[in-house]
DSSP file (Angstrom, degrees, kcal/mol; ACC not computed):
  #  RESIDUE AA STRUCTURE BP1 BP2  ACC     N-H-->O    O-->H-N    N-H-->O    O-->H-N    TCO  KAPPA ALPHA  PHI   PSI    X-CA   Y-CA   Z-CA
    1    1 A X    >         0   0    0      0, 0.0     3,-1.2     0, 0.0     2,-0.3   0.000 360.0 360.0 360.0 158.0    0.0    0.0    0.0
    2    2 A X  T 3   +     0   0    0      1,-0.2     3,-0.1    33,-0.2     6,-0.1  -0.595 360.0   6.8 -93.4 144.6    1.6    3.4   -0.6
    3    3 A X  T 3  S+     0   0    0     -2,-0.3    -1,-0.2     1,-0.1     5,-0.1   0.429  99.8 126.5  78.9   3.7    3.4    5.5    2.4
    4    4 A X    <   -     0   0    0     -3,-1.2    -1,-0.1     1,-0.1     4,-0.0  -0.669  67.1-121.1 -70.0 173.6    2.7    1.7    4.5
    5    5 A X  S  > S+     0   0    0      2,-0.2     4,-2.9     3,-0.2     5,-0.5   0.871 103.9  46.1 -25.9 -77.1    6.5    0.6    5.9
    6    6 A X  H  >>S+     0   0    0      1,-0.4     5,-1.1     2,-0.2     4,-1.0   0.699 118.1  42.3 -90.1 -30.4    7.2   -2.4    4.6
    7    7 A X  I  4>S+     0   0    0      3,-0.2     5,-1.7    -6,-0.2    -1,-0.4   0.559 117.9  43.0 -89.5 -17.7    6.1   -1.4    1.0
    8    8 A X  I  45S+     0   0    0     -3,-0.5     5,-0.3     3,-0.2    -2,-0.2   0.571 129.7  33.5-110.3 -32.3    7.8    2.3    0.8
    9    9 A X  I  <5S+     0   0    0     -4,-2.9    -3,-0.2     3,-0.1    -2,-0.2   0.778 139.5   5.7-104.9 -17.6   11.3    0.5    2.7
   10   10 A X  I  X5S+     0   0    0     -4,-1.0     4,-2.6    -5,-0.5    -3,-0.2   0.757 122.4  47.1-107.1 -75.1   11.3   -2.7    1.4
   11   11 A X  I >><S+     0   0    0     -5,-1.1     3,-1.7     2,-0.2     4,-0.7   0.791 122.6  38.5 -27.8 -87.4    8.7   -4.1   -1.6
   12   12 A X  H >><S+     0   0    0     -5,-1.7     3,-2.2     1,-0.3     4,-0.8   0.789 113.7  51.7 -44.1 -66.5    9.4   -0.8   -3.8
   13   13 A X  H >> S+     0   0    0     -5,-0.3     4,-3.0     1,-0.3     3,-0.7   0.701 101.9  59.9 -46.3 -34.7   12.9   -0.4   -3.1
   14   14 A X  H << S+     0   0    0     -4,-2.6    -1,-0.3    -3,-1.7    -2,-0.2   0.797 113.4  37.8 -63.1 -24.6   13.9   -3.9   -4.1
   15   15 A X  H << S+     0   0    0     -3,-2.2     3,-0.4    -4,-0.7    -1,-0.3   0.676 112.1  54.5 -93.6 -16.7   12.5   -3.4   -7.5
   16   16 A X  H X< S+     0   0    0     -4,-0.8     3,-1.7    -3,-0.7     2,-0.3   0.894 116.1  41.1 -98.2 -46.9   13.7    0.3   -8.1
   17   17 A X  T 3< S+     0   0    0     -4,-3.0    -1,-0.2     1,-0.4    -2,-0.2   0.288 119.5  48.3 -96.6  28.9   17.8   -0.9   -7.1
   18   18 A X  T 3> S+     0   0    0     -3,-0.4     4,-2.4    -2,-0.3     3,-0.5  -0.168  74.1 116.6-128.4  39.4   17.3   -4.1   -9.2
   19   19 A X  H <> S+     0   0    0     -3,-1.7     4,-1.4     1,-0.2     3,-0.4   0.995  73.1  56.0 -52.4 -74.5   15.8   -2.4  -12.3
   20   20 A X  H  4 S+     0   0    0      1,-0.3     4,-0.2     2,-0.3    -1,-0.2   0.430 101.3  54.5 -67.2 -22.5   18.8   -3.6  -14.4
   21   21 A X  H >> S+     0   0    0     -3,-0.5     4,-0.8     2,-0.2     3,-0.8   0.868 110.9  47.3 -78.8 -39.2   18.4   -7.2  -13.7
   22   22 A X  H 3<>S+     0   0    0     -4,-2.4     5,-2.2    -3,-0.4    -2,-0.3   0.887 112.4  43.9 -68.2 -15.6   14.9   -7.2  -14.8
   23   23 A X  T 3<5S+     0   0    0     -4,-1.4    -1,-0.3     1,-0.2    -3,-0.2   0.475 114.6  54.1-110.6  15.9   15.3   -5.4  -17.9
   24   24 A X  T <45S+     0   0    0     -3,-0.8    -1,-0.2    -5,-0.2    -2,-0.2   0.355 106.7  53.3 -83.9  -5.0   18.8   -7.8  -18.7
   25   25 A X  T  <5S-     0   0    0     -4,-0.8    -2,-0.2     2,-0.1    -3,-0.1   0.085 129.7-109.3-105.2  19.8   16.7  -10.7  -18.2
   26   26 A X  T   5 +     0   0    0     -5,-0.2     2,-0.4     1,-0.2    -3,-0.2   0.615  62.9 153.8  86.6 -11.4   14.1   -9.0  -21.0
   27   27 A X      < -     0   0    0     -5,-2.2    -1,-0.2    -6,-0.2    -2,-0.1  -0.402  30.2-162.1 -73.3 119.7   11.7   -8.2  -18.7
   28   28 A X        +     0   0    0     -2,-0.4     2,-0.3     1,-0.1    -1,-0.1   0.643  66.6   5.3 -98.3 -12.4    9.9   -5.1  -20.5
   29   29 A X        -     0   0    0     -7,-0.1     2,-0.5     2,-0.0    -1,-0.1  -1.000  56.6-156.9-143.0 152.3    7.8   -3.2  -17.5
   30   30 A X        -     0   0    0     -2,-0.3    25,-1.5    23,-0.0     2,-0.4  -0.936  24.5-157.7-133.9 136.4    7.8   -3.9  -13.7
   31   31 A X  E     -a   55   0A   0     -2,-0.5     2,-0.6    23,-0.2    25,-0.2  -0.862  22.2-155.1-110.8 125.4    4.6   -2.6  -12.2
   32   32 A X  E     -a   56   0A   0     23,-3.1    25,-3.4    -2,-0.4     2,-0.5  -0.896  20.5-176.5-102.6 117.5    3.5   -1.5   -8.5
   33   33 A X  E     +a   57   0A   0     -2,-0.6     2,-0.5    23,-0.2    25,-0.2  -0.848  11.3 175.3-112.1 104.8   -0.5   -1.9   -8.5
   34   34 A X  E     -a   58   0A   0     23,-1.3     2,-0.7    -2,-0.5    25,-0.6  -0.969  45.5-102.2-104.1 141.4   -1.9   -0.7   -5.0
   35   35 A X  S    S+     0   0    0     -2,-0.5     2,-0.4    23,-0.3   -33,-0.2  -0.259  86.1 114.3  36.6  59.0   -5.5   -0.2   -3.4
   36   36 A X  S    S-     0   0    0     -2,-0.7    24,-0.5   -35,-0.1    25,-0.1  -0.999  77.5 -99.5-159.0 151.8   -5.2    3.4   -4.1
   37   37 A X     >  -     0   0    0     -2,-0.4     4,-1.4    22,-0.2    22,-0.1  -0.261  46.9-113.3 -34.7 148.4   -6.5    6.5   -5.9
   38   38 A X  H  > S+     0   0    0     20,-0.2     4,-2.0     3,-0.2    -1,-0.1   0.863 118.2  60.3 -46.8 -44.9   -4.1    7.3   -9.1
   39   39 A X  H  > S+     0   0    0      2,-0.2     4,-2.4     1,-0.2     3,-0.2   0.922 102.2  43.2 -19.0 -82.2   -3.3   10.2   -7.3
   40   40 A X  H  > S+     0   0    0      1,-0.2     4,-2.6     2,-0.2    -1,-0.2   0.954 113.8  53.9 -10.0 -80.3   -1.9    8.6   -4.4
   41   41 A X  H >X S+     0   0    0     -4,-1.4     4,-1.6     2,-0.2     3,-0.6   0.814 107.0  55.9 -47.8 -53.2   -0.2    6.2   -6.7
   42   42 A X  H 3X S+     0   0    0     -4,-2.0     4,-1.0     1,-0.3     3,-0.5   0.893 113.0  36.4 -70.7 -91.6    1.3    9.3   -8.4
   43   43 A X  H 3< S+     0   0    0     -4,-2.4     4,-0.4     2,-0.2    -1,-0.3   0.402 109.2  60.2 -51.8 -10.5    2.8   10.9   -5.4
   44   44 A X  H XX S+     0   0    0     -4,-2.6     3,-2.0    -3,-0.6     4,-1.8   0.938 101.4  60.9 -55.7 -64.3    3.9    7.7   -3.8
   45   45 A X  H 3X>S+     0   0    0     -4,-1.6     4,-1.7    -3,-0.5     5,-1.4   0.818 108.4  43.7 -39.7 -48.5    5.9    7.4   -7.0
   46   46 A X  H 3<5S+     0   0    0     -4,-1.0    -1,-0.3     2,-0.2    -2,-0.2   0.786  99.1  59.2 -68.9 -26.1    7.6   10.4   -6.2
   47   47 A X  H <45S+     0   0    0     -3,-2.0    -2,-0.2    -4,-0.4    -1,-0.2   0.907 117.1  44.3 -77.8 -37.5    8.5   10.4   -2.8
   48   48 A X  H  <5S-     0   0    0     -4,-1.8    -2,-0.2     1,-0.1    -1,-0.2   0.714  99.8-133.2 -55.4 -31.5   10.3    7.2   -4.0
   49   49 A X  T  <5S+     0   0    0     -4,-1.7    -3,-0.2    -5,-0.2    -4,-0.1   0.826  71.7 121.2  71.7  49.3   11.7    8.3   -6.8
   50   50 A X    >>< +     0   0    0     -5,-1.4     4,-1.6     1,-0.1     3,-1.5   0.178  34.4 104.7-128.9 -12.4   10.6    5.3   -8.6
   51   51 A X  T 34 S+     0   0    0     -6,-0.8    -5,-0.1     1,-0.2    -1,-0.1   0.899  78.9  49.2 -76.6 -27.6    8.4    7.1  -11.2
   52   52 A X  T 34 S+     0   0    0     -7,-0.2    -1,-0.2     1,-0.1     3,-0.1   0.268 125.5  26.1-109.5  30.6   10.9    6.6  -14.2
   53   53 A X  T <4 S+     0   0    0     -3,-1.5     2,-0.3     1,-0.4    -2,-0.2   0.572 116.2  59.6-168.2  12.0   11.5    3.2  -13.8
   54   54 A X     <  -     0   0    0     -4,-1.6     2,-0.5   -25,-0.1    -1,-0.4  -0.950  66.7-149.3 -88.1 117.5    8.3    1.8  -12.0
   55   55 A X  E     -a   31   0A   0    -25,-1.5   -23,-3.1    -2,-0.3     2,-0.4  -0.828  17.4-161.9-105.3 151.5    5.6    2.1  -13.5
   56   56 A X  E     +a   32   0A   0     -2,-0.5     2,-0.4   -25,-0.2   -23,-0.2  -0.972  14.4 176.2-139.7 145.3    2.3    2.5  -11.0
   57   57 A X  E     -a   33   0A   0    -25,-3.4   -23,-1.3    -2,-0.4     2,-0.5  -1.000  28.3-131.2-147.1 145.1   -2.0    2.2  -11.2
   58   58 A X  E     -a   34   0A   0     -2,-0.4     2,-0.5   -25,-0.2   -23,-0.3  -0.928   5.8-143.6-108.7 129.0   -4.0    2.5   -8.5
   59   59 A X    >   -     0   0    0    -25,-0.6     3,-2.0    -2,-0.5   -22,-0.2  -0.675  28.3-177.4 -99.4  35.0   -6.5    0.0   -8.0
   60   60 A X  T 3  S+     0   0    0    -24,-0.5    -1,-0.2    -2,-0.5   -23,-0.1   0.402  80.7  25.6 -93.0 -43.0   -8.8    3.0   -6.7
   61   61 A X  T 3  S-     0   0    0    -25,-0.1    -1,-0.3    -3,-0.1    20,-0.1   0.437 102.0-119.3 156.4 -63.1  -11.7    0.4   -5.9
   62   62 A X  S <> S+     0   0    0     -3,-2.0     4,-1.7   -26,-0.1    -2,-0.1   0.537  79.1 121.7  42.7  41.6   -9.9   -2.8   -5.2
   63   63 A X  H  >  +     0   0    0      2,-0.2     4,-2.9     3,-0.1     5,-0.1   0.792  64.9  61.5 -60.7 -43.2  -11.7   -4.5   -8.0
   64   64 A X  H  4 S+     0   0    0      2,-0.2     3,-0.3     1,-0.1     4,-0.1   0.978 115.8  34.6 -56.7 -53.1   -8.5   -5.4   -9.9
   65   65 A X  H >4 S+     0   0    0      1,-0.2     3,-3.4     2,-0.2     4,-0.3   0.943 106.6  60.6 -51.9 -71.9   -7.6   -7.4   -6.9
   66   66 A X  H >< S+     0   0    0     -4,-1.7     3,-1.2     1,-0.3    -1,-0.2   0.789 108.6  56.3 -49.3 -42.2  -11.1   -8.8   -5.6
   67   67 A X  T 3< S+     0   0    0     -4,-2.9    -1,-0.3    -3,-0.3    -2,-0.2   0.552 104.6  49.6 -83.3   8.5  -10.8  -10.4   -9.5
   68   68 A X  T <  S-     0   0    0     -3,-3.4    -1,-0.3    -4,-0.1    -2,-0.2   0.453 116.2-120.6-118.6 -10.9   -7.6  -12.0   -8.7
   69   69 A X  S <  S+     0   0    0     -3,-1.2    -3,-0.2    -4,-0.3    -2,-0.1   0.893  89.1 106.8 104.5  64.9   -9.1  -13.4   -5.6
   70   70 A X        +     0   0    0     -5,-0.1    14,-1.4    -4,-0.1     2,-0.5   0.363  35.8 131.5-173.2  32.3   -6.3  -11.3   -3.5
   71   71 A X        -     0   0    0     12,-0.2     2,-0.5    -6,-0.2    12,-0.2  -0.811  40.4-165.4 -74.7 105.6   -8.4   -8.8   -2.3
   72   72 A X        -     0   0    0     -2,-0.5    10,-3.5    10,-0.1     2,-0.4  -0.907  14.4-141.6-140.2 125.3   -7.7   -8.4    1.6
   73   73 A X  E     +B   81   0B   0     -2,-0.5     8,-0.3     8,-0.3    10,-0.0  -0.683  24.2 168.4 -83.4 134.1  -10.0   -6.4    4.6
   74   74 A X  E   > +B   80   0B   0      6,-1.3     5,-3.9    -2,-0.4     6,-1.0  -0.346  27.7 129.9-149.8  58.7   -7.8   -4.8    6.9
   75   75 A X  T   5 +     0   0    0      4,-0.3    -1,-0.1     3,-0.2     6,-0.1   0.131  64.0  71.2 -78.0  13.4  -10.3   -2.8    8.7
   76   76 A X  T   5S+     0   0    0      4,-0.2    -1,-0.1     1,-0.2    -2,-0.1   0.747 103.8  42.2 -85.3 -50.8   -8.9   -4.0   11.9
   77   77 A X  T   5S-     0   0    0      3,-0.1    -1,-0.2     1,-0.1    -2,-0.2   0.244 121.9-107.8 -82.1  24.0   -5.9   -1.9   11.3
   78   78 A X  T   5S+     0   0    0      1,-0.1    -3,-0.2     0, 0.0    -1,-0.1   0.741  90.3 113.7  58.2  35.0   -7.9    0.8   10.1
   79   79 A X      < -     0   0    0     -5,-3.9    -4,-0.3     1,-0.2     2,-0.1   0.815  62.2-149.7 -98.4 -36.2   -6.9    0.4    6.3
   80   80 A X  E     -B   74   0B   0     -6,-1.0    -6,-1.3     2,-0.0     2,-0.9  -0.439  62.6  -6.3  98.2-171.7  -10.4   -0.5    5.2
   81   81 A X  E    S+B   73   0B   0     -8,-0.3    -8,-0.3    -2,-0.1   -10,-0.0  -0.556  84.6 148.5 -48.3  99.2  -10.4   -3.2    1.8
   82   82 A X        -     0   0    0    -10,-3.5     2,-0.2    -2,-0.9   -17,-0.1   0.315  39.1 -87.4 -77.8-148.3   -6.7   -3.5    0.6
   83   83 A X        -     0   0    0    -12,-0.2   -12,-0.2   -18,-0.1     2,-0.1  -0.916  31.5-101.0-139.6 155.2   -4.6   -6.4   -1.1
   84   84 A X        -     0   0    0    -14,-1.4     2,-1.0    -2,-0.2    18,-0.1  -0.259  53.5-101.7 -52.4 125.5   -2.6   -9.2   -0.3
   85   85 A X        +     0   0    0     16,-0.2    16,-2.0    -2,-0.1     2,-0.3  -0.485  64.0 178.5 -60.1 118.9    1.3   -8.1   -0.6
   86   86 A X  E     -C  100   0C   0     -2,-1.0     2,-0.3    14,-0.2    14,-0.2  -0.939  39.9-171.6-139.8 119.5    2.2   -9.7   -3.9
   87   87 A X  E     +C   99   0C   0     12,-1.1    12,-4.2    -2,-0.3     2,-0.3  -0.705  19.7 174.1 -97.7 165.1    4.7  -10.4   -6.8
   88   88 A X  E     -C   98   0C   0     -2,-0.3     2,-0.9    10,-0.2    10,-0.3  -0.986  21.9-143.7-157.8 141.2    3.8  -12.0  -10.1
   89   89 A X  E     +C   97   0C   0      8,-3.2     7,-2.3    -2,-0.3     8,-0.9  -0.823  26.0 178.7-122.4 138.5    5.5  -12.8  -13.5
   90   90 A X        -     0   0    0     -2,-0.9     2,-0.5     5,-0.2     3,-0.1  -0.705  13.9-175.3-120.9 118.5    3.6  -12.5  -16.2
   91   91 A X  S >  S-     0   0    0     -2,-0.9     3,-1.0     1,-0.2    -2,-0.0  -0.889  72.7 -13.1-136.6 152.1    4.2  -13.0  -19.8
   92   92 A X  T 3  S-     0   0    0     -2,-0.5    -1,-0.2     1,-0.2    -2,-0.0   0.809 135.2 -52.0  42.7  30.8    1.9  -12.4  -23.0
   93   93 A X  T 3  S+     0   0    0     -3,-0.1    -1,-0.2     0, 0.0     2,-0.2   0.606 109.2 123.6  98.6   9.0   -0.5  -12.2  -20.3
   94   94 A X    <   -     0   0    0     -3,-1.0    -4,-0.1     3,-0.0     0, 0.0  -0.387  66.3-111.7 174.9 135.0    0.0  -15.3  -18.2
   95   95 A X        +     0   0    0     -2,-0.2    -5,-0.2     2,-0.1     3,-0.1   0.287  41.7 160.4 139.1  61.3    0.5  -16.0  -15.2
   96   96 A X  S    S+     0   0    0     -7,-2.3     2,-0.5     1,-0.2    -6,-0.2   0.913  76.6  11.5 -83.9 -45.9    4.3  -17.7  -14.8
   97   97 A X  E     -C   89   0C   0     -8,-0.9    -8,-3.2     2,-0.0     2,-0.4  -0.991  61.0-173.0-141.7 127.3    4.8  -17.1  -11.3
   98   98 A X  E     -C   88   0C   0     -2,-0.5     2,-0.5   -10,-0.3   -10,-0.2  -0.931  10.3-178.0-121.7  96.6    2.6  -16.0   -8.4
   99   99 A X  E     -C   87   0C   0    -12,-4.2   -12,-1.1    -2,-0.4     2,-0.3  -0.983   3.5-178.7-123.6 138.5    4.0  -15.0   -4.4
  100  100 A X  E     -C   86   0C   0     -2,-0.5   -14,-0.2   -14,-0.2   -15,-0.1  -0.997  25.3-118.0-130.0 151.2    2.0  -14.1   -1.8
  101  101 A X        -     0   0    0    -16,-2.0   -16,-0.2    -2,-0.3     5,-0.0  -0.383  14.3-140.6 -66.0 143.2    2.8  -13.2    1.7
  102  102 A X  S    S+     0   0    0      1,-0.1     2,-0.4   -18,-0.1    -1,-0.1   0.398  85.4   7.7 -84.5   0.9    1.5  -15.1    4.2
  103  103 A X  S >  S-     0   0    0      1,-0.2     3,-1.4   -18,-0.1    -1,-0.1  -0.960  85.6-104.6-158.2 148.0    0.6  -12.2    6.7
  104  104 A X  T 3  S+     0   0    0     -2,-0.4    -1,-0.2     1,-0.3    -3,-0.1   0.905 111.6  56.8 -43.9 -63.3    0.8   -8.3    5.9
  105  105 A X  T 3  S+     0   0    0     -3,-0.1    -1,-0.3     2,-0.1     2,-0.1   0.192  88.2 123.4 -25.2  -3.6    3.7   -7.4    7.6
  106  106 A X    <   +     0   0    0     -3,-1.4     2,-0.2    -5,-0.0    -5,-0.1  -0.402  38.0 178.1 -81.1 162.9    5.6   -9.8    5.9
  107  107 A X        +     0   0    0     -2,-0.1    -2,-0.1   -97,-0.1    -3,-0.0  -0.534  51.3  92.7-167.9  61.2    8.5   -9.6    3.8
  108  108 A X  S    S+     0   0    0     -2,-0.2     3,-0.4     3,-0.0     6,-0.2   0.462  88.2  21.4-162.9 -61.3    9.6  -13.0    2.6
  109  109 A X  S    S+     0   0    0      1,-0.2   -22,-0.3     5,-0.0     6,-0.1   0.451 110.5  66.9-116.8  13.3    8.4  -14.5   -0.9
  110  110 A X  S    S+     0   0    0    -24,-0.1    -1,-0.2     4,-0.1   -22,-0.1   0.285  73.9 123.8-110.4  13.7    7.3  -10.8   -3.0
  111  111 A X  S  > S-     0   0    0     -3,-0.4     4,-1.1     1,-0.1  -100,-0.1  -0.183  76.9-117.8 -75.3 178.6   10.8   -9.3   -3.2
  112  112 A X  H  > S+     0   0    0   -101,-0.3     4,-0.8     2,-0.2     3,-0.2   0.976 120.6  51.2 -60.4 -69.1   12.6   -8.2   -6.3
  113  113 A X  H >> S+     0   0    0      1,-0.2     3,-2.6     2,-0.2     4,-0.8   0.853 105.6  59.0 -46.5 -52.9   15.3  -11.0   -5.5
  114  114 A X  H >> S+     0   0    0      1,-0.2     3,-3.1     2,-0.2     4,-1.0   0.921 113.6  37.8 -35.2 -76.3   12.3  -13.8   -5.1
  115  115 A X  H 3< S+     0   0    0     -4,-1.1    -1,-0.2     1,-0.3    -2,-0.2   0.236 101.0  63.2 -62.9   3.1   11.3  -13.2   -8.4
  116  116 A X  H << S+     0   0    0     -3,-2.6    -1,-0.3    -4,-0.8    -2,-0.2   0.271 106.4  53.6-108.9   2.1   14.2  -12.6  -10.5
  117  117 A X  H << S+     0   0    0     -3,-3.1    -2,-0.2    -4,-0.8    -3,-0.1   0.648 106.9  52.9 -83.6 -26.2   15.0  -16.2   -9.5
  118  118 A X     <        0   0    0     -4,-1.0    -3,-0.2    -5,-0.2    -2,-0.1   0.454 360.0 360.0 -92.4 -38.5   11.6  -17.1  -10.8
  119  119 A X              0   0    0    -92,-0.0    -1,-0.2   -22,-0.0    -2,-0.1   0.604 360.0 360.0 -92.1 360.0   12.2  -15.4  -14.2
């Protein structure tokens, strides 16, 4: 989610300082999709400094998710409807590789590194 912890110090950063691996292993976008406004998404992208090599869409809704069955309530914590923390590799438009974290707070199978092993 954008400005959370673990996604603004970890998720993002591991994909912005391994840019170069993905795009020597061919890989032609990497994409942050969050539970957020475009807006949001916008400026998130900026405080990271992520915007010209990350690409980002805000999920404004969390329809995109809910249809990927990774759709996650976190009104306990006072987030409302979110997503599951998630990487994925995708080519021509399916599905090669799928991780998801087993708790929010987690940090474990959705890094850059996970998934450039994967590719």
């Amino acid at each position: 989610g954008a400005y959370t912890g673990v996604c603004s110090q970890q998720h993002v950063p591991s994909y912005k300082k391994n840019i170069d691996k993905f795009k020597a292993k061919g890989i032609d976008s990497v994409i942050c999709v969050a539970v957020n406004d475009p807006y949001v998404m916008n400026a998130w992208a900026d405080k990271l400094q992520a915007k010209d090599v990350i690409e980002f869409y805000g999920d404004f809704d969390g329809s995109f998710h809910k249809s990927l069955e990774l759709g996650k309530d976190l009104s306990a914590a006072l987030l409302g409807p979110r997503s599951e923390r998630w990487s994925a590799y995708v080519v021509d438009g399916k599905v090669k590789a799928l991780n998801v974290e087993g708790a929010p707070s987690d940090f474990k199978v959705s890094g850059a590194e996970v998934i450039l092993e994967q590719i």
